[in-house]
N, CA, C and O atoms as a MOPAC input file, in Angstrom:
PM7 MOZYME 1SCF
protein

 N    219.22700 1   -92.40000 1    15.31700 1
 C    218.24000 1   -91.58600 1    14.64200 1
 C    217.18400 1   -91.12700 1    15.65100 1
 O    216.78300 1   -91.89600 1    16.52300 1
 N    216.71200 1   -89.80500 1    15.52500 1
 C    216.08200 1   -89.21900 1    16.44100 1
 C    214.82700 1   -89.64000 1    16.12700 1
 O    214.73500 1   -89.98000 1    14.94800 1
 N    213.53600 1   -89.76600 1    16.95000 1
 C    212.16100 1   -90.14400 1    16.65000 1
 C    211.27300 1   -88.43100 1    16.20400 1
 O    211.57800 1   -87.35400 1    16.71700 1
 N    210.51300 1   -88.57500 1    15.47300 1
 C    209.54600 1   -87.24600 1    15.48500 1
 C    209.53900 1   -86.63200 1    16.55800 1
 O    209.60300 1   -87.15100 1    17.67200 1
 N    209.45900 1   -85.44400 1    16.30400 1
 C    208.66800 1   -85.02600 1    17.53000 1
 C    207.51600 1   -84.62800 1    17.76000 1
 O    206.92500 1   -84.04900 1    16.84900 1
 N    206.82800 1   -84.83200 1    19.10300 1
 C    205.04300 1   -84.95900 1    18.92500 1
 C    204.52100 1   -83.65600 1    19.75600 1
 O    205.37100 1   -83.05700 1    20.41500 1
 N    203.34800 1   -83.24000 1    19.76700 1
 C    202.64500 1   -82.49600 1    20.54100 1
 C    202.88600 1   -82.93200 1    21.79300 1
 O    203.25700 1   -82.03900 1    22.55500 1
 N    202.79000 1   -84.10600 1    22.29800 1
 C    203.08500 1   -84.94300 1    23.54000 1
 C    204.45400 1   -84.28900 1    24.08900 1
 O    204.63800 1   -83.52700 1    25.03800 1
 N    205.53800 1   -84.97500 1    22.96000 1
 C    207.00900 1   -84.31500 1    23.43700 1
 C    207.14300 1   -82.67600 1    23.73200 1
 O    207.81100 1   -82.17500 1    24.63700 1
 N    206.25000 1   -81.88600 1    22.62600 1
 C    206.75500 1   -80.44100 1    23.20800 1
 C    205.43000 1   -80.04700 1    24.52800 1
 O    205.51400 1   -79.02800 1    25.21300 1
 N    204.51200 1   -80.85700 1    24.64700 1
 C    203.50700 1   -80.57200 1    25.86100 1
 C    204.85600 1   -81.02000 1    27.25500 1
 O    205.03500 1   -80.10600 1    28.05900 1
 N    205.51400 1   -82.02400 1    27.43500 1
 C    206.19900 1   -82.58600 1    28.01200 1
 C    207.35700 1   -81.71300 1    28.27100 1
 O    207.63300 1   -81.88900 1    29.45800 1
 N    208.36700 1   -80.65700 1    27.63600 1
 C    208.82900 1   -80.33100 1    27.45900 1
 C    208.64500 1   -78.75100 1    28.16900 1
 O    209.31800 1   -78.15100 1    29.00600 1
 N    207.45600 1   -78.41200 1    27.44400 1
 C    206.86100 1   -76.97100 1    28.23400 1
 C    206.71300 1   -77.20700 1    30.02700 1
 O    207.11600 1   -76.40500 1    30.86900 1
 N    205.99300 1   -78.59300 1    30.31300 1
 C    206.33500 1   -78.73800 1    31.82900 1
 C    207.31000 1   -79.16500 1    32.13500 1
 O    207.08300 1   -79.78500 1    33.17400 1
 N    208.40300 1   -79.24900 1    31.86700 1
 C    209.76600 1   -79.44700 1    32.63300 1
 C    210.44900 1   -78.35300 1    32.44100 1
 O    211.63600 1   -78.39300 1    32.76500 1
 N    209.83000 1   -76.92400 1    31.79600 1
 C    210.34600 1   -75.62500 1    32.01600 1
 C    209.60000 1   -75.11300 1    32.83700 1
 O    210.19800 1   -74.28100 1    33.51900 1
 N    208.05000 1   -75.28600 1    33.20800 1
 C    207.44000 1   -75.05300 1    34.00100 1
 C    207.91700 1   -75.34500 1    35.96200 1
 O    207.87000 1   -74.62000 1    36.95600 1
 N    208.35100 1   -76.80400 1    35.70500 1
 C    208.70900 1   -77.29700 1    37.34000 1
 C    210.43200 1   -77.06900 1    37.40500 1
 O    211.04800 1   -77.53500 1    38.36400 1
 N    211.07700 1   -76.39600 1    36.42700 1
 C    212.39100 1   -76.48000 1    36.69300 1
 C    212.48100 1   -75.12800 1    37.97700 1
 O    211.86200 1   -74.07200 1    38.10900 1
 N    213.50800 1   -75.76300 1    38.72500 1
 C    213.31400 1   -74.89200 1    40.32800 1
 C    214.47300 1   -73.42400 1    40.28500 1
 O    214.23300 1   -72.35600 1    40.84900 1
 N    215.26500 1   -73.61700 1    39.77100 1
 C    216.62600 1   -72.62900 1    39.46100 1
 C    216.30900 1   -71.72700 1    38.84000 1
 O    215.28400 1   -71.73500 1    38.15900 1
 N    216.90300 1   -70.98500 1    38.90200 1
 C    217.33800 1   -70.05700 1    37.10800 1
 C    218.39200 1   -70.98800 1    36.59700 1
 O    218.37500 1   -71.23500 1    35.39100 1
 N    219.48500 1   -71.64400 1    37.50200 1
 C    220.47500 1   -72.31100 1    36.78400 1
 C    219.84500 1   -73.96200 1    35.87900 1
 O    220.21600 1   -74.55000 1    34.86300 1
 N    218.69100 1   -74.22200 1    36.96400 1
 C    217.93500 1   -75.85100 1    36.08000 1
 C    217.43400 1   -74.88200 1    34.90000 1
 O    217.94900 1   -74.96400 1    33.78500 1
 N    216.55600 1   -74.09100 1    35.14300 1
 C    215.95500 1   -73.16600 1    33.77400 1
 C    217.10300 1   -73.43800 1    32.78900 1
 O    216.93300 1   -74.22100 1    31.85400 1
 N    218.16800 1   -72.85700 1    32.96800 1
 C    219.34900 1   -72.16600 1    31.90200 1
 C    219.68100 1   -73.57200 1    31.37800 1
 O    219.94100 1   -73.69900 1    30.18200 1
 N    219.69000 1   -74.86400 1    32.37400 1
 C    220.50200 1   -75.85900 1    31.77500 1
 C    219.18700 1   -76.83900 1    30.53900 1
 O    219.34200 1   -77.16600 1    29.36300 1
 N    218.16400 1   -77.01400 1    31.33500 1
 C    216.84900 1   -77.66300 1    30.74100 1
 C    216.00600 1   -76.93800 1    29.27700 1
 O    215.13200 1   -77.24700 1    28.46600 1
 N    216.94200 1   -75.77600 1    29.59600 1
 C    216.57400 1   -74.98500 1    27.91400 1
 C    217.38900 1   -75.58500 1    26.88500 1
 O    217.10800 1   -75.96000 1    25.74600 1
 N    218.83300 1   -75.59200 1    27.77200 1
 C    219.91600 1   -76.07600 1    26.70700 1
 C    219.88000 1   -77.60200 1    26.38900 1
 O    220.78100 1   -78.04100 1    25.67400 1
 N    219.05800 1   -78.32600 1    26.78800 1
 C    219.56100 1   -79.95300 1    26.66800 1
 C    218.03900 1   -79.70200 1    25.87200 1
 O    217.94100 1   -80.45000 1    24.89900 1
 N    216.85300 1   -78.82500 1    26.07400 1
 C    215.91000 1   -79.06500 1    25.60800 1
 C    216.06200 1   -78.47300 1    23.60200 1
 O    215.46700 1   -78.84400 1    22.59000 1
 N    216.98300 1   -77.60000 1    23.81600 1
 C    217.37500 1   -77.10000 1    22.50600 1
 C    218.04700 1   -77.66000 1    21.32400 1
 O    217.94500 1   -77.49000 1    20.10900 1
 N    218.91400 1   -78.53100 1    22.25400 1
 C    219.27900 1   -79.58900 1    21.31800 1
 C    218.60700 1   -80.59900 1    20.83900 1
 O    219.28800 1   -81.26500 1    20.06000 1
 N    217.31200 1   -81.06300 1    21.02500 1
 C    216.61600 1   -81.61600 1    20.46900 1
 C    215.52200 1   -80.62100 1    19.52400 1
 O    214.39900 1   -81.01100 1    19.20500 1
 N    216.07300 1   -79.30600 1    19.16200 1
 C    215.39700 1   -78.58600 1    18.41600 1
 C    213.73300 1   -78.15600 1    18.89500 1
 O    212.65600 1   -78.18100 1    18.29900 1
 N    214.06500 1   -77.84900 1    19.97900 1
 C    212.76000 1   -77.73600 1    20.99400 1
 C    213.11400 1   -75.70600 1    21.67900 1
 O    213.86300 1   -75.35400 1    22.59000 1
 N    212.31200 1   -74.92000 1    20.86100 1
 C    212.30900 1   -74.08700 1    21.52500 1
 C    211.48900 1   -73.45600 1    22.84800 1
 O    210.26500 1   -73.40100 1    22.96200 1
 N    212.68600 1   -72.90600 1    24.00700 1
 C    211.44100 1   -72.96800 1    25.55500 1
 C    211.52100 1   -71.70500 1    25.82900 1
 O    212.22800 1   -70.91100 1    25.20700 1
 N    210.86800 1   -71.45700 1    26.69000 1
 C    210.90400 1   -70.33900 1    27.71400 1
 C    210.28700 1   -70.44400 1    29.15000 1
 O    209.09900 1   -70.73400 1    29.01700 1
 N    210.54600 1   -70.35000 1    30.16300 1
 C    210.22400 1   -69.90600 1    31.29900 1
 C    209.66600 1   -68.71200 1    31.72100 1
 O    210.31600 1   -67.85400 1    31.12400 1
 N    208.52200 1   -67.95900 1    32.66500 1
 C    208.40200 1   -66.89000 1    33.32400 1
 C    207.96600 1   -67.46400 1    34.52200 1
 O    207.44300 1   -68.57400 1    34.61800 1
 N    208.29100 1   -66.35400 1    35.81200 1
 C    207.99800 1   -66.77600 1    36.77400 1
 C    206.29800 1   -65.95600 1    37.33200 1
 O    206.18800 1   -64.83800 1    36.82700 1
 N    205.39500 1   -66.25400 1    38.00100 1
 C    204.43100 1   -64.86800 1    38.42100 1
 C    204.27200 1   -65.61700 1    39.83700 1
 O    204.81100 1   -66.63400 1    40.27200 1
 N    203.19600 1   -64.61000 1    40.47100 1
 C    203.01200 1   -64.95900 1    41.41200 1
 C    201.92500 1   -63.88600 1    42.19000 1
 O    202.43400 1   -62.76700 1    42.25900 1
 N    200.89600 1   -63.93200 1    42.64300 1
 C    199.75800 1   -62.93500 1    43.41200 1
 C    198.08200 1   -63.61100 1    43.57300 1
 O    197.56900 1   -64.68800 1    43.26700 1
 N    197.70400 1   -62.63700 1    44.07200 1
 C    196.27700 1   -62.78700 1    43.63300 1
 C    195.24900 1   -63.57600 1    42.65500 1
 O    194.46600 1   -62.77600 1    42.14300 1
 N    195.03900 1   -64.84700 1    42.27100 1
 C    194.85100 1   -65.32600 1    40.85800 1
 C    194.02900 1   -64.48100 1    40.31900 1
 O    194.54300 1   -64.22300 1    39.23100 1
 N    192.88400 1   -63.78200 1    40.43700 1
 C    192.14900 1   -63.33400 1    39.39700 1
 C    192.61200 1   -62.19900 1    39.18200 1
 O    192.39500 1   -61.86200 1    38.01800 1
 N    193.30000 1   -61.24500 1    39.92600 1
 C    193.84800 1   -60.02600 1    39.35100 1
 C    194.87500 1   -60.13000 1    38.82600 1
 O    195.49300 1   -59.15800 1    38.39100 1
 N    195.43500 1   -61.79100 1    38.72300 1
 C    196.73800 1   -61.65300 1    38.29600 1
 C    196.71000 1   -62.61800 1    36.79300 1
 O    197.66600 1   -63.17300 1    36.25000 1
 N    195.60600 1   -62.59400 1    36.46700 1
 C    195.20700 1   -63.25200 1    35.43800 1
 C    195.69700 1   -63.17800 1    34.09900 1
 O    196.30700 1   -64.02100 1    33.44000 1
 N    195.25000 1   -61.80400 1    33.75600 1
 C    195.57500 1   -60.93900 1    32.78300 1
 C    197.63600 1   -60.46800 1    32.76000 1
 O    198.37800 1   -60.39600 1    31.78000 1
 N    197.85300 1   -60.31900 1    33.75200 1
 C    199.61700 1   -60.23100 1    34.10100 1
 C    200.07400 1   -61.15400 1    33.28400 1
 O    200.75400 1   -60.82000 1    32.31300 1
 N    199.72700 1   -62.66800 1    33.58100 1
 C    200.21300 1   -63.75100 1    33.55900 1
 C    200.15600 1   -64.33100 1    31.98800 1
 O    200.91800 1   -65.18100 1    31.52800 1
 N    199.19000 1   -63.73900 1    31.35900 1
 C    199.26200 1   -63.85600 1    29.77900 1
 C    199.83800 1   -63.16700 1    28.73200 1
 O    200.21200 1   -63.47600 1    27.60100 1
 N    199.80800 1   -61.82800 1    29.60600 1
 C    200.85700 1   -60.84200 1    28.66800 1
 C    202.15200 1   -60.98300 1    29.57500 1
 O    202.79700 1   -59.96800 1    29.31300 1
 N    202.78400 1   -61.64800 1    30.41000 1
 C    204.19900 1   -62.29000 1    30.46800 1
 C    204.33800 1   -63.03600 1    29.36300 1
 O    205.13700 1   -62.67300 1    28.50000 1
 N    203.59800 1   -64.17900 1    29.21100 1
 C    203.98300 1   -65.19400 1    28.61500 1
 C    203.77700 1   -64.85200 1    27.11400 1
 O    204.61400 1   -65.22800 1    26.29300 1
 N    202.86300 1   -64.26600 1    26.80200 1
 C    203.34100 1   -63.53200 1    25.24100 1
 C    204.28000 1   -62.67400 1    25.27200 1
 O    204.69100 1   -62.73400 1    24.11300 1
 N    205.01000 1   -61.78900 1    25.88300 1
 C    205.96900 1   -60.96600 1    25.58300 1
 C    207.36500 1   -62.23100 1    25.88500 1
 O    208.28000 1   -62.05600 1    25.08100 1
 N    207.55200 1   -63.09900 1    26.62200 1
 C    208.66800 1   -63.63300 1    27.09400 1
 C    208.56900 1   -64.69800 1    25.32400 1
 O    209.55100 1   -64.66100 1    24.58200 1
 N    207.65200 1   -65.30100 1    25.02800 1
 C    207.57200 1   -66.09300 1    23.72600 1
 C    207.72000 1   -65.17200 1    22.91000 1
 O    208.76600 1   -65.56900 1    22.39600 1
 N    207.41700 1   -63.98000 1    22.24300 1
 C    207.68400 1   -62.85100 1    21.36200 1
 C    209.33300 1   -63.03600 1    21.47500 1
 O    209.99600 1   -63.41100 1    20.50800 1
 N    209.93700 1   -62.71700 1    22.81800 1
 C    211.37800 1   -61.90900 1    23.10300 1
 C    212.29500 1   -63.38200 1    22.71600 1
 O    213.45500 1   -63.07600 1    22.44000 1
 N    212.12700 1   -64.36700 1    22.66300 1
 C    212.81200 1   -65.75600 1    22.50600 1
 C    212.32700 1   -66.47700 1    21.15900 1
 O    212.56900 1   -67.65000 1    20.87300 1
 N    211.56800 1   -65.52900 1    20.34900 1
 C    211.94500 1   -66.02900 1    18.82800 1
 C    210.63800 1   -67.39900 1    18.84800 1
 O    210.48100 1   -67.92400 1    17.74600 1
 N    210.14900 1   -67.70500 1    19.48400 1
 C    208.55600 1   -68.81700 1    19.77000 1
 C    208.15900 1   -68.61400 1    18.96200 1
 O    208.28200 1   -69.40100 1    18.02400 1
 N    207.20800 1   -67.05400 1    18.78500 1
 C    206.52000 1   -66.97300 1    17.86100 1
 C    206.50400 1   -65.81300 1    17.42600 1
 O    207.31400 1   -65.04900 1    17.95200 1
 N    205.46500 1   -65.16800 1    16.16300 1
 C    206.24500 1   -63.83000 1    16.04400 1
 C    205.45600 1   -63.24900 1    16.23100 1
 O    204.34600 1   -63.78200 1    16.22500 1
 N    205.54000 1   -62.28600 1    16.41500 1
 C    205.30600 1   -60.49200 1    16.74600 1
 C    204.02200 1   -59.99900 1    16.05100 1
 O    203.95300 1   -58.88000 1    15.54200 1
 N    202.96100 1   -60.92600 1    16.05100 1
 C    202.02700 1   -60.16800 1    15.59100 1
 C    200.87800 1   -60.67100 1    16.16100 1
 O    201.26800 1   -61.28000 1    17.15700 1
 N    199.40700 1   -60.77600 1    16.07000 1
 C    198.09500 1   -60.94900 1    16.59200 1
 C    198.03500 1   -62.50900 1    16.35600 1
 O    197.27400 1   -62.90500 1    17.23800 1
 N    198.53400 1   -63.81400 1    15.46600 1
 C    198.51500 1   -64.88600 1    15.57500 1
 C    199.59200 1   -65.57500 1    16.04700 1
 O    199.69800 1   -66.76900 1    15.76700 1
 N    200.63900 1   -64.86900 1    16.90400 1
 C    201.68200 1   -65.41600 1    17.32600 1
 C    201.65000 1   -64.99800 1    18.75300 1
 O    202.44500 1   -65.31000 1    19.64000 1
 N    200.22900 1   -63.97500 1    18.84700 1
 C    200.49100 1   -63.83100 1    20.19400 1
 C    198.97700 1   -64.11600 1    20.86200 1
 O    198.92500 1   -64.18000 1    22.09000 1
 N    197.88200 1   -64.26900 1    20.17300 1
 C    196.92300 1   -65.26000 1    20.47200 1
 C    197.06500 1   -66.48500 1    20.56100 1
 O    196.69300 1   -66.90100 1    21.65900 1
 N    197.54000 1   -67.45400 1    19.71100 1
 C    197.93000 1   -68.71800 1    19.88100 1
 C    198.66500 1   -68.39800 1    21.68200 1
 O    198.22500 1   -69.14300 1    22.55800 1
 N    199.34600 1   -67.70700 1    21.95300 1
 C    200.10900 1   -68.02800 1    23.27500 1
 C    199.15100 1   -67.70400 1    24.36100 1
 O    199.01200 1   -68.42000 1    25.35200 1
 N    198.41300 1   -66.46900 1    24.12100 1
 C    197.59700 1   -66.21700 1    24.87500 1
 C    196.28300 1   -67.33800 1    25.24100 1
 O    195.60900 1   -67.39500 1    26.26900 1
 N    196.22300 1   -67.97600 1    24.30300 1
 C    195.23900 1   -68.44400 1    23.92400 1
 C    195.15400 1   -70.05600 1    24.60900 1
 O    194.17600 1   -70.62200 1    25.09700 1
 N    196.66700 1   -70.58200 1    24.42900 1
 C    197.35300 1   -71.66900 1    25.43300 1
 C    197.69800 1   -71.13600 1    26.64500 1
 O    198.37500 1   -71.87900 1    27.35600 1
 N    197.42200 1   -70.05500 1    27.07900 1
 C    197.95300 1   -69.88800 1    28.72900 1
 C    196.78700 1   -69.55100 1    29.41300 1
 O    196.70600 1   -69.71900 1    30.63000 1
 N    195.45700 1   -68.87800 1    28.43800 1
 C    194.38200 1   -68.93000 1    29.16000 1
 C    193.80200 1   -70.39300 1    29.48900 1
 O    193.55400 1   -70.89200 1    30.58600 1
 N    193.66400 1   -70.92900 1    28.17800 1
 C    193.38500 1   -72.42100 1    28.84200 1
 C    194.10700 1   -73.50300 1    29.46300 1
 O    193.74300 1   -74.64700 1    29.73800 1
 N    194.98500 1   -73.02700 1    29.59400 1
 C    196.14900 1   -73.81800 1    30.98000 1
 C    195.81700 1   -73.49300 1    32.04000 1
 O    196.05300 1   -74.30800 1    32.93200 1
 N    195.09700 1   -72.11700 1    32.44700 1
 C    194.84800 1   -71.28700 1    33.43700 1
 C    193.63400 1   -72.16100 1    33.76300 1
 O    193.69200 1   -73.07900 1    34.58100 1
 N    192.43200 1   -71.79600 1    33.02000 1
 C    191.35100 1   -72.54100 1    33.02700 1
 C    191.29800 1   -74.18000 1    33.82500 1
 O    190.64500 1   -74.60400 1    34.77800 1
 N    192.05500 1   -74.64700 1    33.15000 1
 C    192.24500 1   -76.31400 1    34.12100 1
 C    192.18500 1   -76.00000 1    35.80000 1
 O    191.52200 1   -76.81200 1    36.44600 1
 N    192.77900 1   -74.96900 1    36.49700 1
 C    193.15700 1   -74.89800 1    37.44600 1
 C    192.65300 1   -73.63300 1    37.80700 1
 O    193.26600 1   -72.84300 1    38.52500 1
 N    191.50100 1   -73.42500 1    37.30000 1
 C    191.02600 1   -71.73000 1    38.13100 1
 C    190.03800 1   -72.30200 1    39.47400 1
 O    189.90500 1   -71.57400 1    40.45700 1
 N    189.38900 1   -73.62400 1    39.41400 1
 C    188.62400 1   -74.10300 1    40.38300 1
 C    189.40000 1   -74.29900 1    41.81800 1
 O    188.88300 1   -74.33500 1    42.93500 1
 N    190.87500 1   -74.42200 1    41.44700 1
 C    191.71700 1   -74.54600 1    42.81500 1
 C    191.72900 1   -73.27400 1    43.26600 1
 O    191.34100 1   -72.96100 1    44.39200 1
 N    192.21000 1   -72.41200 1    42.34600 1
 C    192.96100 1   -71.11700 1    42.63500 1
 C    191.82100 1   -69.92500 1    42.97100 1
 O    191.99400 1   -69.24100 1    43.98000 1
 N    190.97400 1   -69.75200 1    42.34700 1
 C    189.84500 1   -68.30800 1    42.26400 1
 C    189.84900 1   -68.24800 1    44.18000 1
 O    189.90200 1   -69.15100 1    45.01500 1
 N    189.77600 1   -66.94900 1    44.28800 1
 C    190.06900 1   -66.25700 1    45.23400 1
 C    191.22600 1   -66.32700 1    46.37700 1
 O    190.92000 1   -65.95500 1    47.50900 1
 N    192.61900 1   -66.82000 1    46.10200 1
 C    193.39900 1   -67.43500 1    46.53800 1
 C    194.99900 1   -66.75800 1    45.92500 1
 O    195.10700 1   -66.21300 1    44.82700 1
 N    195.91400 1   -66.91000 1    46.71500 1
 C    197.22800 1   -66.54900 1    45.88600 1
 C    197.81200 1   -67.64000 1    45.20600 1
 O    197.85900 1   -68.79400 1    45.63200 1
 N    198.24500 1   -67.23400 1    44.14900 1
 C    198.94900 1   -68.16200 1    43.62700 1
 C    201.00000 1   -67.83900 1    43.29700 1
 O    201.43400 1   -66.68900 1    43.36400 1
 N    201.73000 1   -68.76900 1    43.04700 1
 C    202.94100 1   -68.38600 1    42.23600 1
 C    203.51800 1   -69.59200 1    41.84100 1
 O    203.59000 1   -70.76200 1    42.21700 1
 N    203.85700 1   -68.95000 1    41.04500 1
 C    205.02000 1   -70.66100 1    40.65700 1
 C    205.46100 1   -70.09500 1    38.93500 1
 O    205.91100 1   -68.96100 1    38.76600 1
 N    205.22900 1   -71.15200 1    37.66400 1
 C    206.31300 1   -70.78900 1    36.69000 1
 C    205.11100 1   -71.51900 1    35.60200 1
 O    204.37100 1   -72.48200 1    35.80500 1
 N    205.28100 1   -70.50200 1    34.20700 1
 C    204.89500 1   -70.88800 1    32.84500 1
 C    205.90000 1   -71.49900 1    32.33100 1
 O    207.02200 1   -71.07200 1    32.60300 1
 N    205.79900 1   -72.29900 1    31.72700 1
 C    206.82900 1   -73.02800 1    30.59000 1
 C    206.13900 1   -73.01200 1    29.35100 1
 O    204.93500 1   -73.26300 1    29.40800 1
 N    206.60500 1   -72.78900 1    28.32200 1
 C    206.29400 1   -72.26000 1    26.93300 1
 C    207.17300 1   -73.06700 1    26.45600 1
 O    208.31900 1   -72.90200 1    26.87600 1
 N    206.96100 1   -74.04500 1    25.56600 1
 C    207.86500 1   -75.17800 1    24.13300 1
 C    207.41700 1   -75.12300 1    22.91100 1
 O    206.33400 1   -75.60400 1    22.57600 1
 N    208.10700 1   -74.60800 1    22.23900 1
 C    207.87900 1   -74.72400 1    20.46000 1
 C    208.67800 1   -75.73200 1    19.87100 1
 O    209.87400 1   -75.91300 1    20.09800 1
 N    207.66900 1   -76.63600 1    18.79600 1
 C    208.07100 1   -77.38100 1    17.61100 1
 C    207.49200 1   -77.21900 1    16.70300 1
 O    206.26200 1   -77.25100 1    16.73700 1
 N    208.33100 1   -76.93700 1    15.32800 1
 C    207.32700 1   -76.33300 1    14.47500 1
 C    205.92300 1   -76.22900 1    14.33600 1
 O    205.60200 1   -75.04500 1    14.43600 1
 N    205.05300 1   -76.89200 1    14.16800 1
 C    203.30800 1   -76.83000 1    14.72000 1
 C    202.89400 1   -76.51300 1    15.63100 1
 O    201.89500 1   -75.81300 1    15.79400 1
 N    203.84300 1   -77.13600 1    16.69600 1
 C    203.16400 1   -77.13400 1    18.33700 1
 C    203.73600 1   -76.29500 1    18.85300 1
 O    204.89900 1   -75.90100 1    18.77400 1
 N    202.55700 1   -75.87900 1    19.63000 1
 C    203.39900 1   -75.22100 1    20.64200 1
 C    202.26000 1   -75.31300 1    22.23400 1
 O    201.06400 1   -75.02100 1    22.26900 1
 N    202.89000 1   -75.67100 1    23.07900 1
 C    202.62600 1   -76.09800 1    24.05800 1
 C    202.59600 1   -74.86700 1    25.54700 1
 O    203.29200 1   -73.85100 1    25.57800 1
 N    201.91700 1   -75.16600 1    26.32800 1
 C    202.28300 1   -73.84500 1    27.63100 1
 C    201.75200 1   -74.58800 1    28.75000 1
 O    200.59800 1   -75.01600 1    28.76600 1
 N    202.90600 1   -74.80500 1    30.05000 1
 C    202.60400 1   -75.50500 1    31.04700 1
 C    202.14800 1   -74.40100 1    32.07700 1
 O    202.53700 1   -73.29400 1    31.70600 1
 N    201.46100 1   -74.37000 1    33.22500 1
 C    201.29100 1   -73.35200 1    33.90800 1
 C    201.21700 1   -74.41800 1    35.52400 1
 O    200.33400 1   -75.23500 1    35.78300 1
 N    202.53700 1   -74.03700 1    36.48000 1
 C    203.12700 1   -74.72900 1    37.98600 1
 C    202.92100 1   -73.57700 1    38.48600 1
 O    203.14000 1   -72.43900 1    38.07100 1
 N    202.23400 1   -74.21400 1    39.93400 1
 C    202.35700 1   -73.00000 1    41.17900 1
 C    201.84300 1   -73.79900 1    42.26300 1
 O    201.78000 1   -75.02800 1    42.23000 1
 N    201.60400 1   -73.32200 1    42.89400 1
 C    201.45600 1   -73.09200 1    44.08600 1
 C    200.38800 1   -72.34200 1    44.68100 1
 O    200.64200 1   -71.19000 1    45.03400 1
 N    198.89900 1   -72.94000 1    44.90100 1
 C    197.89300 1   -72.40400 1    45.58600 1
 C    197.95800 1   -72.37700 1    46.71600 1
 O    198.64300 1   -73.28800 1    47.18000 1
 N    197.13500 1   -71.08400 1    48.07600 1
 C    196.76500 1   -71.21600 1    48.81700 1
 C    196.91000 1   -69.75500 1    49.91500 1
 O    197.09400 1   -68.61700 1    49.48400 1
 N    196.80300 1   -70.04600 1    51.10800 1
 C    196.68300 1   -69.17100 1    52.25900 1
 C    197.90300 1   -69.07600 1    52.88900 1
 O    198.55000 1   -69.81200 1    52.14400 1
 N    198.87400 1   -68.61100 1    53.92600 1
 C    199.95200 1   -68.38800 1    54.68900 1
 C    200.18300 1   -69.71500 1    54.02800 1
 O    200.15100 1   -69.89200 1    52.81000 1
 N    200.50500 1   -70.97100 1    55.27000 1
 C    201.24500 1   -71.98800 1    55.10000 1
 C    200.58500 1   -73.19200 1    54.01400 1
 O    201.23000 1   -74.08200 1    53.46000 1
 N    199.11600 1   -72.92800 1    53.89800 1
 C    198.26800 1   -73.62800 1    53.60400 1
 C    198.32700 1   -74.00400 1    52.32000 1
 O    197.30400 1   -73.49500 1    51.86200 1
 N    199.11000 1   -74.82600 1    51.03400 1
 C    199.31000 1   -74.50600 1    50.52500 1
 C    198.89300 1   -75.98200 1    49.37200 1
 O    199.03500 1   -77.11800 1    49.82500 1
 N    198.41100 1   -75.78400 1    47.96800 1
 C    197.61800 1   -77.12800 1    46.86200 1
 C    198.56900 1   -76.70500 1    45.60000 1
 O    198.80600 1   -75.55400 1    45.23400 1
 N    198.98600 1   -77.75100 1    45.10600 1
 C    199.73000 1   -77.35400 1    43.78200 1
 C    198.81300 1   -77.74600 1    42.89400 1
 O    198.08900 1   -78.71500 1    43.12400 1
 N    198.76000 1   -77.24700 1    42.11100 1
 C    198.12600 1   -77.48500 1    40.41300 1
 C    198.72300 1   -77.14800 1    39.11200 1
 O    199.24400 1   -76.05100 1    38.91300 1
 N    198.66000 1   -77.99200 1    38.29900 1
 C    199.25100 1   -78.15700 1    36.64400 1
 C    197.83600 1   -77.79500 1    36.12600 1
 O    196.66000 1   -77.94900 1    36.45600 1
 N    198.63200 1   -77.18300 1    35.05600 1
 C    197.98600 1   -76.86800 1    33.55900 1
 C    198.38800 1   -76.81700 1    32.54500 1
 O    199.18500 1   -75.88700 1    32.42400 1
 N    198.12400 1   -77.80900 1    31.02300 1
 C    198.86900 1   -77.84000 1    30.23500 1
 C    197.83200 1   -78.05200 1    28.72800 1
 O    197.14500 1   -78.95900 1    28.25700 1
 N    198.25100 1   -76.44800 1    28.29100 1
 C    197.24200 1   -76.58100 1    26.79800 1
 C    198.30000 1   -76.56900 1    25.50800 1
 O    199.49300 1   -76.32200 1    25.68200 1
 N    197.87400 1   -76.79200 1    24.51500 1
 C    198.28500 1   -76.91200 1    23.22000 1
 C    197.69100 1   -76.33100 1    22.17900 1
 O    196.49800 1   -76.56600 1    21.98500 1
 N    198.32100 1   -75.57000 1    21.42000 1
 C    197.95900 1   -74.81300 1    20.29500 1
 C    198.54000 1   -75.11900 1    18.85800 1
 O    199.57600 1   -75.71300 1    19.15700 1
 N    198.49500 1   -75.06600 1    17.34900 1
 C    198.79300 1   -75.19000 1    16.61700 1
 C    198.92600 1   -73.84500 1    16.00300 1
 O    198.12900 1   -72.91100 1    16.08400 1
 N    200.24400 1   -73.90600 1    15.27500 1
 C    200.33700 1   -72.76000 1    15.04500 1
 C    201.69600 1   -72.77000 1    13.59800 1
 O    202.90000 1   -72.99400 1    13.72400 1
 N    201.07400 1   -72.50800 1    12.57700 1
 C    201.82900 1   -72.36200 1    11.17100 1
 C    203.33900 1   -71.62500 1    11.13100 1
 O    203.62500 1   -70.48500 1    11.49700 1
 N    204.04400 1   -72.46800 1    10.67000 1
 C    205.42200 1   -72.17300 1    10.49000 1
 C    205.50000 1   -70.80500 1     9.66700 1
 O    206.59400 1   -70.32200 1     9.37500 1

């Protein structure tokens, strides 16, 4: 028998779509994550952090829109926006004036829905990783 699943599990879940390194780990970590009735998504970004701010939220609402997350309207796409700005937020003190890239991970369970935000700060070689991971509630 399977246990609930928690905000914890789909927060957990959104970062292991976040640090998955492939497109092929992506493709496989969706599918093992699906079978536990866990819907994900991945996007990748990467630039400038503050000009790339705004990019990086309307990815991740259009990629959650296009994979059935959430739906297609102003509370399905605030809730996402809304978890990727404050994922962002955790980690703007590393990043502000600096490049960044790396990967969003987005996990839905019915209530939750979770958004991890992995990259990679810094200069040429010079380089600080930072996580970010917010949670939103959001009506079936």
């Amino acid at each position: 028998m399977m246990s609930e699943i928690t905000s914890i599990d789909v927060g957990r879940a959104a970062l292991r779509m976040a640090i998955s390194e492939t497109r092929q780990d992506e493709h496989d970590t969706r599918q093992l994550l699906a079978k536990r009735n866990l819907q994900t998504v991945a996007v990748d970004f990467g630039g400038e952090f503050i000009p790339s701010v705004k990019k990086i939220i309307e990815r991740a609402v259009v990629a959650a829109q296009r994979q059935n997350l959430v739906p297609s309207n102003h509370v399905g796409e605030g809730a996402v926006a809304g978890a990727v700005h404050a994922a962002l937020e955790q980690v703007s003190a590393k990043a502000v004036g600096l490049n960044v890239g790396g990967k969003i991970g987005i996990a839905r369970h019915g209530e939750h829905l979770c958004v991890a935000v992995y990259f990679g700060v810094g200069v040429l070689n010079l380089n600080e990783v930072a996580v970010g991971l917010a949670h939103r509630s959001l009506s079936l």
